[in-house]
C-alpha positions as CSV (number, residue, x, y, z in Angstrom):
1,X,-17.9,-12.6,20.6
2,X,-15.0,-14.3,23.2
3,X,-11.8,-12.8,23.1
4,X,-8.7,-15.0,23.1
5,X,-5.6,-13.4,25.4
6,X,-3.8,-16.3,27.0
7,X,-1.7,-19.2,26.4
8,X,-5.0,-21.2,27.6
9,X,-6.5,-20.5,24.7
10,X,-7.2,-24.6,23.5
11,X,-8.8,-25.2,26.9
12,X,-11.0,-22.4,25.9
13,X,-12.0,-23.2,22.9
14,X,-12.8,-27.2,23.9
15,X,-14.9,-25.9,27.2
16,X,-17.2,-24.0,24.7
17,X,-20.6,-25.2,25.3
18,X,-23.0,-22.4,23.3
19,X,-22.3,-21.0,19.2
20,X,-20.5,-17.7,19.3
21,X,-20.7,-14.8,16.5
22,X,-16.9,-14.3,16.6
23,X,-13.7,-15.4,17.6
24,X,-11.4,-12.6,17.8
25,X,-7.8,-13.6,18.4
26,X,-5.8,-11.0,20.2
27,X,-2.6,-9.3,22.4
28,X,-0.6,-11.8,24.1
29,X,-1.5,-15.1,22.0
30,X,1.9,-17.0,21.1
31,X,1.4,-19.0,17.6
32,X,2.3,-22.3,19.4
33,X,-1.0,-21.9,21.0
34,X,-3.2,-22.0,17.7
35,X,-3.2,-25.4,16.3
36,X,-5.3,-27.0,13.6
37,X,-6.2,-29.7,16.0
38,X,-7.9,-26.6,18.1
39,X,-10.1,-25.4,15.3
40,X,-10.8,-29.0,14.5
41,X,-12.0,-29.8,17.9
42,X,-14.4,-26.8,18.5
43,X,-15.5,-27.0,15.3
44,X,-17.0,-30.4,16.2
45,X,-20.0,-28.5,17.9
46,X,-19.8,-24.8,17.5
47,X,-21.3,-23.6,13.6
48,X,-19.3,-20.3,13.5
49,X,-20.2,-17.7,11.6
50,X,-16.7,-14.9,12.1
51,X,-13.5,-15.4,13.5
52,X,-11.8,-12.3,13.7
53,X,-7.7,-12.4,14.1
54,X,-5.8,-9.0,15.3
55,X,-2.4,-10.0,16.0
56,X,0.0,-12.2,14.1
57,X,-1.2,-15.6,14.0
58,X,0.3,-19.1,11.9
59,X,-1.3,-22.2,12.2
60,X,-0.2,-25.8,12.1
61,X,-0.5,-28.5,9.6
62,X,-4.0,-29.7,8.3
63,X,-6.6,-27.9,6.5
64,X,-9.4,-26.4,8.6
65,X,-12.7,-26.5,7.0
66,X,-15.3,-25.0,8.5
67,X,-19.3,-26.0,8.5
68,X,-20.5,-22.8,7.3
69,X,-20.3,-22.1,3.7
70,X,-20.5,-18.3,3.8
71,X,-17.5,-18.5,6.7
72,X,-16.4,-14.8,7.1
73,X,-12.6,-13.7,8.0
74,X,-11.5,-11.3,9.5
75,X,-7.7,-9.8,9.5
76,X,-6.3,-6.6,11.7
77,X,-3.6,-6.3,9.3
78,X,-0.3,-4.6,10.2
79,X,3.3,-4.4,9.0
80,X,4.1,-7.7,11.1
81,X,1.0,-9.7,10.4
82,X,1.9,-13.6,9.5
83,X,-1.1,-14.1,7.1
84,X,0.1,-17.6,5.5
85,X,-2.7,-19.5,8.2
86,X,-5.2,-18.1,5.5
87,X,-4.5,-21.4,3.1
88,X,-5.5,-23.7,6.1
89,X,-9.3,-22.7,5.4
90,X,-11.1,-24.2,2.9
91,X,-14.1,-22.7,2.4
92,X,-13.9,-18.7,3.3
93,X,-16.5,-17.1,1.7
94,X,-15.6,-13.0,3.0
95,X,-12.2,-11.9,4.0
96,X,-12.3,-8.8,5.8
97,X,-9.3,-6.9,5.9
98,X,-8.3,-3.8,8.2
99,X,-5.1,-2.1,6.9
100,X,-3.4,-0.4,9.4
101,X,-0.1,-0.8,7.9
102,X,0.1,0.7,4.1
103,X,3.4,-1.2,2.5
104,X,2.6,-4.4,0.1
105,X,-0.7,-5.3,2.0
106,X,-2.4,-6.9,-0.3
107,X,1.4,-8.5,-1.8
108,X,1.2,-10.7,1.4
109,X,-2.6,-12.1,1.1
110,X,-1.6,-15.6,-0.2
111,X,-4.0,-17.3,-3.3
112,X,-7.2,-18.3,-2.1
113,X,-10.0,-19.8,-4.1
114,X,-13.2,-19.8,-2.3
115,X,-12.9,-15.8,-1.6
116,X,-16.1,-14.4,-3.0
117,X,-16.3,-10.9,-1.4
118,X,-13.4,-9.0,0.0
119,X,-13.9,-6.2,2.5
120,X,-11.5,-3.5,2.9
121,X,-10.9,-0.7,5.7
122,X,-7.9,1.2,5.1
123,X,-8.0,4.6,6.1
124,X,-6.4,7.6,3.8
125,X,-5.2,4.7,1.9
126,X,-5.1,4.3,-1.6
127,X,-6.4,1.3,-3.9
128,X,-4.0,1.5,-7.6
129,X,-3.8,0.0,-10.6
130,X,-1.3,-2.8,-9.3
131,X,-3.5,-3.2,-6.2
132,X,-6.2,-4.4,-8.5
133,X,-3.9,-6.9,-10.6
134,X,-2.9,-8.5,-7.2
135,X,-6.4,-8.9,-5.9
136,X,-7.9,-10.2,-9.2
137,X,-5.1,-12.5,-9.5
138,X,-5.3,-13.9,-5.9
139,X,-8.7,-14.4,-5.9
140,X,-10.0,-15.6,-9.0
141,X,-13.6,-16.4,-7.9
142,X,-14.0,-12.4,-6.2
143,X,-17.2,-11.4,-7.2
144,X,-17.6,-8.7,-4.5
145,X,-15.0,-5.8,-3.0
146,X,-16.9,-3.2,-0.8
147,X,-14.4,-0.5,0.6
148,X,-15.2,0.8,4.0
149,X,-13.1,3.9,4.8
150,X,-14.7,7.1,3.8
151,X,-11.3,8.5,2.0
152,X,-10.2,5.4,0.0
153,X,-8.1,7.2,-2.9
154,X,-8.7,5.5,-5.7
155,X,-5.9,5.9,-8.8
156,X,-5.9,5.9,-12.0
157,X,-7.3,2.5,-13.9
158,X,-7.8,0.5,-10.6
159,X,-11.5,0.1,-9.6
160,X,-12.2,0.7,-13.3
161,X,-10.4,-2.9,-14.2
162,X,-12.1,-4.5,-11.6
163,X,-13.9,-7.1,-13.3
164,X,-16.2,-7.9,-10.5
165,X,-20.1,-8.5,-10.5
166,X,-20.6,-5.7,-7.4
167,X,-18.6,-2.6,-6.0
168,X,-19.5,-1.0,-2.9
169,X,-18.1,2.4,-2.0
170,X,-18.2,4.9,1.6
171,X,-16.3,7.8,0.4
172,X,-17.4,11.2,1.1
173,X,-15.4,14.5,-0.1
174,X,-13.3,12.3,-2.6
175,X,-14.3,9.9,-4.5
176,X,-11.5,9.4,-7.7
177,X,-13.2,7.2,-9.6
178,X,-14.2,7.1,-13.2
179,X,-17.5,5.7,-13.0
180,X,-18.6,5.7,-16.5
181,X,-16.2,2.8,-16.8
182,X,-18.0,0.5,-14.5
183,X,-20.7,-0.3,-16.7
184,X,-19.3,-4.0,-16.5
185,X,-20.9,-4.5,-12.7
186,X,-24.1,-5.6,-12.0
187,X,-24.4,-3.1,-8.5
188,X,-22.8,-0.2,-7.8
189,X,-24.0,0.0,-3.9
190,X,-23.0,4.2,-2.5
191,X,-23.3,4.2,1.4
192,X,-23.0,7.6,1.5
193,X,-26.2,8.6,3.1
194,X,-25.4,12.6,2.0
195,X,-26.2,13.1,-1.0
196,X,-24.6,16.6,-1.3
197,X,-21.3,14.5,-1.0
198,X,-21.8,12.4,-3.9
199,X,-22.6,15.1,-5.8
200,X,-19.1,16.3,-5.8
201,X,-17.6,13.1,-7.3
202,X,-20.6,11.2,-9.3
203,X,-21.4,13.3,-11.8
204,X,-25.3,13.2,-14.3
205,X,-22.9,12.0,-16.9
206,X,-21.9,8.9,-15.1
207,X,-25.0,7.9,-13.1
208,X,-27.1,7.7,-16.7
209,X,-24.2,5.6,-18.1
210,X,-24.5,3.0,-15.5
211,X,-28.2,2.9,-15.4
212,X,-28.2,3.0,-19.3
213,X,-26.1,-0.1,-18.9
214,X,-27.8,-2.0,-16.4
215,X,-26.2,-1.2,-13.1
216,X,-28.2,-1.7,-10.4
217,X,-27.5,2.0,-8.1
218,X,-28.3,1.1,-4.4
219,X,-28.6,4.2,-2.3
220,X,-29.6,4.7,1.5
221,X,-33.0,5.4,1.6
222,X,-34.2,9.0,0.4
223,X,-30.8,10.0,-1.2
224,X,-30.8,9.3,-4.5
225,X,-33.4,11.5,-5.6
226,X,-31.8,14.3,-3.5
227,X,-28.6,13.3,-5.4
228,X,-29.9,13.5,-8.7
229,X,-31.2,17.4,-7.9
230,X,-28.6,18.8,-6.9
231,X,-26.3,17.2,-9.3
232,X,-28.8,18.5,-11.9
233,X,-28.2,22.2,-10.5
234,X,-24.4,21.4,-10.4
235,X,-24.9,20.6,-14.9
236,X,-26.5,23.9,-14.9
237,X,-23.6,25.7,-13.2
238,X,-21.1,23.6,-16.1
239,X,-23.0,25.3,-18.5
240,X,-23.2,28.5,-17.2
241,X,-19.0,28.3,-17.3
242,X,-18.9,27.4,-20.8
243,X,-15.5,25.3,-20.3
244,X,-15.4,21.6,-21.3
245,X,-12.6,19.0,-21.3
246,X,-11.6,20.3,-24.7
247,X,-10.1,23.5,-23.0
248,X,-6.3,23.4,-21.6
249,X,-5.8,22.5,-17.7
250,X,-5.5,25.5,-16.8
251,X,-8.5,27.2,-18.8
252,X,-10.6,24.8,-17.2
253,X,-9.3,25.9,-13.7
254,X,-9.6,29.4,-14.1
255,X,-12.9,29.6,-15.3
256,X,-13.8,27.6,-12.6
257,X,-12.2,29.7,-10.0
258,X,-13.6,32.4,-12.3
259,X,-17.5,31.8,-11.1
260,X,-16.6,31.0,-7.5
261,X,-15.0,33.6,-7.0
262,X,-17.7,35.8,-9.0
263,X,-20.5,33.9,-7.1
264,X,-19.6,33.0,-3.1
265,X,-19.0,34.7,-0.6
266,X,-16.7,33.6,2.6
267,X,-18.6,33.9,5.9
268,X,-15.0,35.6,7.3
269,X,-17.5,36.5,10.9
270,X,-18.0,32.8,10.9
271,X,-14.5,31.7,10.7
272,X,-13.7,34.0,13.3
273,X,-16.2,32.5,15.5
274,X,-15.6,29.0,14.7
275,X,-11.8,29.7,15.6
276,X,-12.8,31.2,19.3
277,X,-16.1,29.3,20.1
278,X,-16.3,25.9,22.3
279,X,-19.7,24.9,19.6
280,X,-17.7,24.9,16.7
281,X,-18.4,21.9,15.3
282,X,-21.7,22.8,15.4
283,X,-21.7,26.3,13.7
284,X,-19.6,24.1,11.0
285,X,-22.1,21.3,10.6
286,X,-24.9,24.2,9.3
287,X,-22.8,24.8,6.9
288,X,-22.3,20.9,5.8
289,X,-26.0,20.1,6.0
290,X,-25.9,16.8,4.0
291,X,-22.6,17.3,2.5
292,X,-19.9,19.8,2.1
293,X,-21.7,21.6,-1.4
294,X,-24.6,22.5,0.5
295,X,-23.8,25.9,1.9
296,X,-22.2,26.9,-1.9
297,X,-25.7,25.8,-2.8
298,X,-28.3,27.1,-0.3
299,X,-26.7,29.9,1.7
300,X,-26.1,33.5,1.0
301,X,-22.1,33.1,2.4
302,X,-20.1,29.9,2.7
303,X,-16.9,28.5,4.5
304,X,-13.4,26.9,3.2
305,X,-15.4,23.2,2.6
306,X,-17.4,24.7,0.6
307,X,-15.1,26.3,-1.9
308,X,-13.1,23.4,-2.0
309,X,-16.2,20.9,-2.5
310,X,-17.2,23.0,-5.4
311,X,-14.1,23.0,-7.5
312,X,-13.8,19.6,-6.8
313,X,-18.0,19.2,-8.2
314,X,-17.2,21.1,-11.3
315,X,-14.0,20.1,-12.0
316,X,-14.9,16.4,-12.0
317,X,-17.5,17.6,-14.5
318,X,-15.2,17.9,-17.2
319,X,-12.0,16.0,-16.5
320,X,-10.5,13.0,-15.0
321,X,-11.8,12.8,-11.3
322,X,-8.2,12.1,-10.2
323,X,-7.1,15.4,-11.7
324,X,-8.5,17.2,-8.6
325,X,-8.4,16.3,-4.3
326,X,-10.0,17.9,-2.1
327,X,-7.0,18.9,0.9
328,X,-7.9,19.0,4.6
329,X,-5.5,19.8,7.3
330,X,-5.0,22.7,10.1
331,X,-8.9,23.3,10.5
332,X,-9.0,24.1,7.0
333,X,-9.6,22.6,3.6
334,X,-8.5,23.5,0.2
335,X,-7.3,21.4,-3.3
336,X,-4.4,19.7,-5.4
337,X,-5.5,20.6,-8.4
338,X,-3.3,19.3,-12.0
339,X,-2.2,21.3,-14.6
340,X,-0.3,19.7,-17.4
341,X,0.5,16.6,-15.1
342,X,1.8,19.1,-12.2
343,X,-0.6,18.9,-8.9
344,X,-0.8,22.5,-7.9
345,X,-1.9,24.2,-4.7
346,X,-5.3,25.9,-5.1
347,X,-7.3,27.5,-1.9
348,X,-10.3,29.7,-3.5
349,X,-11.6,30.5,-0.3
350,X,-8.1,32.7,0.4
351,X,-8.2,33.8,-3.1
352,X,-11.5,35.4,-2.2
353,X,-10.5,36.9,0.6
354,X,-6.4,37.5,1.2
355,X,-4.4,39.2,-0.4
356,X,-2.1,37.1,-1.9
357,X,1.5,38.8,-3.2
358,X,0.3,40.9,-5.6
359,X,1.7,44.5,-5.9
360,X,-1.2,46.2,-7.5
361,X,-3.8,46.1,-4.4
362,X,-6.9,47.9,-6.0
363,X,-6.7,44.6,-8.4
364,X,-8.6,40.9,-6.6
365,X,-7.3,37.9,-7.7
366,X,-10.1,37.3,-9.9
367,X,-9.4,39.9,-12.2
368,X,-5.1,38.5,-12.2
369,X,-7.2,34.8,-13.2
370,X,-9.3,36.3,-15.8
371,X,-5.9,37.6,-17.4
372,X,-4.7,34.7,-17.0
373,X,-1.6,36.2,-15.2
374,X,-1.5,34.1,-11.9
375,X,2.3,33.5,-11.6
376,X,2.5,35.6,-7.9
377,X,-0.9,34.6,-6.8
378,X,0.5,32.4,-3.7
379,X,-2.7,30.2,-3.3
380,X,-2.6,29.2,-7.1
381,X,1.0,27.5,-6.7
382,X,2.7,24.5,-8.0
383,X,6.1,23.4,-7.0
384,X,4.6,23.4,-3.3
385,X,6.0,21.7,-0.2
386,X,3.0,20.2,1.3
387,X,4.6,20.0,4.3
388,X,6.1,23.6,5.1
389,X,4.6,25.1,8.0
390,X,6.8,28.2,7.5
391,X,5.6,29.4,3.9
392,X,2.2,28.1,3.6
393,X,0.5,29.2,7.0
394,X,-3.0,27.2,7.8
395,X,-2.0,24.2,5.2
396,X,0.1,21.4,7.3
397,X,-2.2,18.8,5.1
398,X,-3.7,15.5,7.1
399,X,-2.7,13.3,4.1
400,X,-1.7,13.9,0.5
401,X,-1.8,10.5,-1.6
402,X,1.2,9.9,-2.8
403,X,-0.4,9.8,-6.6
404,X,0.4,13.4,-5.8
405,X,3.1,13.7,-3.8
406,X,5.6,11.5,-6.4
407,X,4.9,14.0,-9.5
408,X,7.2,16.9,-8.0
């Protein structure tokens, strides 16, 4: 890789006497500098496999067709990027995007025809329904979209009209995608190498749906047989609950909460420990051993993750996957969960072990959720500000999608 960061940048490029991997374009390069006649010169000798460009860059007149067929591209892509140079190239097989700027990103990606695979990174971002129409529209030959970022949010009806011959998906804790509706691929390809992750958001349902319809699965090596137990053990918890997705919201939720509550047990001598302790990340990671169900799987006692990985598990179980998100902010984690189209607040790990507004003390919250009488329990809110420090003490969210945020 050579790195481009003057304005002698075509004396560079004509002075090149060996192939290079990538060109990566960066600070400090004015666009009167980057020429078609440039690219056309070193592309007399040089077969290129990836030009990368991370600041805004135009190019000149001419179309710039490179000698390798499977060209790759790569775009840092922020609020100010000038992306038009893209219709110069001819033949770009993979466009690889990073997002670092969330407005209209994929509004300003002008029509190209030779796009086959598109690569996104776009961290706590969120991939919608519109997204997908832009995408599919602008690149009409895309067989191919792999997302990188391990917290893509996916909404409603977006990855599920993708009419694409292979997805590829990193997520981890979140995953908000119906995957019994992408029995149209030919690969679904999960990169997640812990398979008490995926468990949470691909469900027995699902996986036998896709391989019933001819998806080819592609795990990392050893997972998906680990998957496929533990997401057994997780149908055996379902039924156990005896709720299905013919029950209301909330009589889904509070059986759920229901058996949590009934069968974990916060580590509170942990928590206290992990709050003092310079290892903490440590002490945390037994308790994440392959993914965040583990511990509500295998261990006698269990942290926050854990409580909020399960009701995420079960809950996708039986209802739309974007109808609950797993919340992590303030060294803590805990879920959005809706009711009746209304995202509530939801922290089982607290209702397990705080108490929580209720005049009666001798009573635990489970017994107010069995009743279904939950109006003063504070941790089983709606109408919340995600945001106030002041009220909700411990839960200053990283990032809420704004799938959520715009319902209140």
């Amino acid at each position: 890789m050579i790195l481009l960061k003057n304005n002698k940048i075509n004396k560079v490029i004509r002075n090149l006497k060996r192939p290079i991997a990538t060109i990566s374009l960066t600070t400090g390069i004015a666009v009167s500098f980057f020429s078609y006649n440039t690219f056309k010169e070193y592309n007399k000798n040089i077969n290129r496999k990836s030009i990368s460009f991370n600041e805004p860059i135009d190019a000149h007149s001419g179309n710039i067709k490179l000698k390798k067929t499977n060209m790759e591209l790569n775009i840092d892509l922020n609020s100010t990027s000038k992306i038009n140079f893209l219709k110069y190239f001819q033949n770009i097989d993979t466009l690889n995007i990073s997002v670092r700027e969330k407005e209209d990103w994929c509004e300003r990606i002008p029509f190209h025809p030779t796009v086959r695979k598109i690569i996104i990174n776009y961290p706590n971002g969120k991939y919608g329904e519109e997204d997908n129409l832009i995408i599919m529209k602008k690149f009409p030959n895309l067989e191919e979209l792999s997302f990188e970022s391990t917290n893509t949010f996916f909404e409603p009806n977006s990855i599920e009209n993708s009419k694409v011959k292979k997805i590829s998906i990193n997520n981890e804790r979140n995953c908000n995608i119906n995957f019994s509706k992408l029995d149209f691929l030919e690969e679904l390809e999960i990169k997640s190498d812990k398979p008490y992750n995926i468990a949470i958001w691909l469900n027995t349902t699902e996986y036998n749906t896709l391989k019933n319809s001819g998806v080819k699965l592609t795990f990392q090596p050893n997972v998906e047989k680990e998957y496929k137990k533990i997401s057994d053990r997780m149908d055996k918890i379902i039924e156990k609950i005896n709720t299905s997705s013919s029950n209301t919201d909330k009589e889904k939720l509070n059986s759920i909460l229901t058996y949590i509550l009934e069968n974990l047990e916060y580590d509170s001598e942990t928590v206290e420990k992990i709050r003092t302790m310079d290892n903490k990340n440590e002490i945390i990671g037994n308790y994440y051993k392959g993914g965040q169900l583990y511990a509500a799987l295998e261990e006698p006692k269990q942290i926050c993750g854990n409580y909020a990985s399960m009701i995420k598990a079960l809950y996708d179980r039986i209802d739309s996957p974007q109808n609950c998100y797993i919340v992590s902010g303030s060294n803590h984690a805990w879920n959005i969960v809706m009711i009746d189209n209304i995202p509530y607040y939801v922290d089982a790990s607290y209702l397990d072990t705080h108490y929580v507004g209720l005049l009666n003390e001798s009573n635990t919250a489970v017994d107010f959720i069995k009743n279904n009488d939950t109006e003063n329990l504070l941790w089983y809110k709606n109408k919340v500000d995600f945001y106030n420090s002041t009220k909700y003490s411990g839960h200053i969210p990283d990032y809420i999608p704004e799938y959520y945020r715009k319902k209140y």
